[in-house]
N, C-alpha and C positions, 0 to 999 in steps of 0.2 A: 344396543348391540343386536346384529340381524344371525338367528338360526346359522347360516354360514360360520362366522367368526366364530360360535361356539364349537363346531367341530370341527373345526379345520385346527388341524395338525400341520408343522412345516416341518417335522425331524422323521424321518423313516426312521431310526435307530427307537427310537421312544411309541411309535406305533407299535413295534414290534412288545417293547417291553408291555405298553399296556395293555395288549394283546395278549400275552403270556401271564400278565395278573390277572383279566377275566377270566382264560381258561382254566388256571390254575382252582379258582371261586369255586368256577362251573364243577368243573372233577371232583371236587368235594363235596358239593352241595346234593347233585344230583345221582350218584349212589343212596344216598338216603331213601331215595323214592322207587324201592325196587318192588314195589309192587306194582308197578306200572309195564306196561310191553314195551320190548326195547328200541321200536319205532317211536314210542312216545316220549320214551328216555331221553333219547337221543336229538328230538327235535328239541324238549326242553331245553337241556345242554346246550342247545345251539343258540337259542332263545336267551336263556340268560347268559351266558356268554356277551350275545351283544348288547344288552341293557349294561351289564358290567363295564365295558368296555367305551359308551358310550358315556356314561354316567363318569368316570374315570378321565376322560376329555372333555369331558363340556365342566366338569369341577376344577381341572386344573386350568382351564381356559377363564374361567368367572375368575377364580382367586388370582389368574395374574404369573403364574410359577408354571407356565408351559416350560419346559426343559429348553436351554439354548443351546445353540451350535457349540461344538468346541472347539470351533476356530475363533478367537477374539473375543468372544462370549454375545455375539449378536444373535437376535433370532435370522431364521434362515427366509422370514417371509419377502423383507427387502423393503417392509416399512419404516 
């Protein structure tokens, strides 16, 4: 399996969602580190954000249960 196929996503609806579970991660994680300045906070945040995010697609990509279309229940890749 080539780096490609693991993140590649074919549903914009499901980008979104696992988008909104890294940042949801991020929001919580990264208050804890508030002795840090909030340039740093902030890049953090951003940072793991997309490790979450990445880690969340290339998992659901390996096991097979990428989310399908909900037209007819195909994927939308057109394999």
């Amino acid at each position: 399996m080539q780096l490609s196929q693991l993140i590649q996503i074919d549903n914009g609806r499901w980008a979104g969602v696992f988008g909104g579970v890294a940042g949801g991660v991020a929001a919580t994680v990264v208050p804890q580190l508030s002795t840090l300045s909030s340039g740093r906070v902030a890049l953090l945040g951003g940072l793991l954000t997309l490790v979450v995010f990445l880690l969340l697609v290339v998992v659901a990509n390996l096991a097979g249960v990428m989310p399908r279309d909900a037209q007819g229940g195909e994927t939308t890749s057109g394999n």
